[in-house]
Each structure stands twice: as C-alpha cells, then as structure tokens.
N, C-alpha and C positions, 0 to 999 in steps of 0.2 A: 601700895598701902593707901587707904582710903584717909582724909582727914577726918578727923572728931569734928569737926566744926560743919563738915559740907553735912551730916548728916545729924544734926542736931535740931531742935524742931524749929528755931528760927530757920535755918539752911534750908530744912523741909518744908516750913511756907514760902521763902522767898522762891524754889523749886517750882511750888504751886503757882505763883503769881507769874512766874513767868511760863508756865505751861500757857496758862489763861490769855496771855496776850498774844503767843504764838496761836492757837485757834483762834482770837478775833482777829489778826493779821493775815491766815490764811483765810478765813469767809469774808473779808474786807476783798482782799484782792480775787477771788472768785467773783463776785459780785461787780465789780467794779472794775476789774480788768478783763475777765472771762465772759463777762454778761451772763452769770447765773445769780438768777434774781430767788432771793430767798423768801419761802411760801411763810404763813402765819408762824407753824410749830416751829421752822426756822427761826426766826426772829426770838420767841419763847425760849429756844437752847442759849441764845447769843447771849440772852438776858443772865440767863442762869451760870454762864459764862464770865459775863461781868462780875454779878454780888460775886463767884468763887475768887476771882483774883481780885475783887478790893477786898471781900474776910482774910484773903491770906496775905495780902501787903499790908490790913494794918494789923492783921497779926504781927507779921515778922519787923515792922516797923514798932508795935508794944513790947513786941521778944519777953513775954507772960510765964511765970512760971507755971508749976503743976495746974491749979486750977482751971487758968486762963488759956494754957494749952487744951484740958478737956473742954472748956465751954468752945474756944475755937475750931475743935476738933471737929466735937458736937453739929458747930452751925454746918460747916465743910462738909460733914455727913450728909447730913439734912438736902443741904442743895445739890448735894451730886444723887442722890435718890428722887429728887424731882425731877433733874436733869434727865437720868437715865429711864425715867418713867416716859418723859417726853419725847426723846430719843424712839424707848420700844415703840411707842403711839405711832410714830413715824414708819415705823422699819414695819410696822404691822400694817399700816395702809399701802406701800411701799411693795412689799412681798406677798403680803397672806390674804389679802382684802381682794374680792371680784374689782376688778376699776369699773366695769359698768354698773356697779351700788354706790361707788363713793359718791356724794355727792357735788352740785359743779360748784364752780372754782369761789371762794368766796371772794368778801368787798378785801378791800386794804386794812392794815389792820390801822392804819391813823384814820379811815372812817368808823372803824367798827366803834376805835374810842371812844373818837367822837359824839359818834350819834347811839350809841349802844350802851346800857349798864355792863361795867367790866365782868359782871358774871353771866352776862348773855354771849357776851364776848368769848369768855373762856371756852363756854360750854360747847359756842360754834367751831372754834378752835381745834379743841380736844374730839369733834366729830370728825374731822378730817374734810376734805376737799381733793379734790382732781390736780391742786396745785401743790398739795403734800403727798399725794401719790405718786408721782412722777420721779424718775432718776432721774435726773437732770447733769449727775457729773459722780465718774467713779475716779479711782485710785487703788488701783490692786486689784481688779475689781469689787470692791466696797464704794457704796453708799456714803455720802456728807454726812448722814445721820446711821450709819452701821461706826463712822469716827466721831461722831459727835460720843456714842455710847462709849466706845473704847477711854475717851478720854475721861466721859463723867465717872467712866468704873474703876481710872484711875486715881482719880481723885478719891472716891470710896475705900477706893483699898489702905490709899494714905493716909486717910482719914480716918480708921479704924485702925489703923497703925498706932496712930500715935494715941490715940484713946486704950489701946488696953497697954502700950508696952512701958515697962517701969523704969523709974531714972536708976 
C-alpha cells in the first residue's frame, strides 16, 4: 500500500527535486570523472535542469494549495517543454542531420557571453555545431540527450498530472 502523503503534490515536487539533482550528479560526474566535456545545448539542458528542481524545492518547501500547485504546475510544464525542445534540437543533430552540414565546432559558451548579445548566442546555439553532434557517451545504447528528453518528458507528464487531477 502506497502512502497518501508520498503521493501528494508536496511528495510530488519533492520527487521532482530530487529527480533534478540525480541528473545534475550524473552529468557532474560524466564530465568530471569520465572526461565528457558538455557541448553548448548541453550546458542549456543542465540549465533547465536547475530552474526544474529549484521550482520544485521551493514548491515543496511553500507545500501551496490549489492555486499555487497550478501556478507551480504551470512553470514545471513550461520548463520541461523548453527542456525537451532542447533535448529534440540535440537528438536531431545527433541522428537525423548530415554531420558534413553541421557546422564546426563553436567558441565556449563563457566567451560567447561574454563577447556575444545573449540572443546571438542562442541562436548560434540552437544551430547546432559538430560538438553537439557527436555521441560522445551511451547507456543502453541511448544518448546523454535521448536521457536528458526521457527525463524532461518526465517531468511533463508530472506536470500535467498535477494541473488537471482534482483534490
């Protein structure tokens, strides 16, 4: 028997939150213990990654009734659909894209900041590069970002959970 409480929507953010930290602990130690160095749209998932578990820690930290569960619901939505938009962008350079059209490998993305408007930045971004095309490391054989999607579509589906179902 399930308790009432693990599946309540406090339980259901805190859930969430800790989903969120489990994916930045595994791309942490990728990264840092594996030497797979994360290309731009990388970096953009981790981000989206982040806002979802701090929306759902201080969700479950506010523990909101009705409303404040849709408005939380809401944002959750919202960033796992960016996520997962990011994610496809990925898996489409990744699988479906000639690699001899992507183009080469871009700057960093702390120069692109830098020295870049953030929306020249995006846009270079969201073209893709030889260094977002590249497998670099499976599991199952799946893709870093065929799991990045898994997990944003997770969070969608939660998220849309708790937005339509009634107390």
């Amino acid at each position: 028997m399930i308790n009432k409480h693990l599946l309540s929507s406090r339980g259901l953010f805190l859930y969430g939150f800790i989903l969120s930290m489990v994916f930045l602990a595994c791309a942490a130690l990728l990264e840092y213990h594996l030497g797979v160095h994360p290309c731009p749209l990388c970096i953009l998932q981790r981000g989206v990654f982040i806002l979802l578990g701090i929306t759902c820690l201080i969700s479950c930290l506010h523990s909101p009734q009705r409303t404040g569960i849709l408005i939380y619901s809401a944002i959750l939505l919202g960033l796992s659909v960016i996520g997962m938009l990011l994610a496809g962008r990925q898996i489409e350079l990744q699988y479906f894209s000639d690699k001899h059209t992507v183009g080469a490998c871009l700057p960093s993305m702390e120069f692109m900041l830098k020295n870049l408007p953030w929306h020249e930045s995006l846009t270079m971004i969201l073209q893709g590069s030889a260094d977002c095309s590249q497998v670099s490391w499976q599991m199952m054989g799946l893709s870093l970002a065929v799991w990045s999607l898994l997990g944003f579509l997770m969070y969608g589906i939660g998220s849309a959970v708790l937005l339509v179902r009634k107390k």
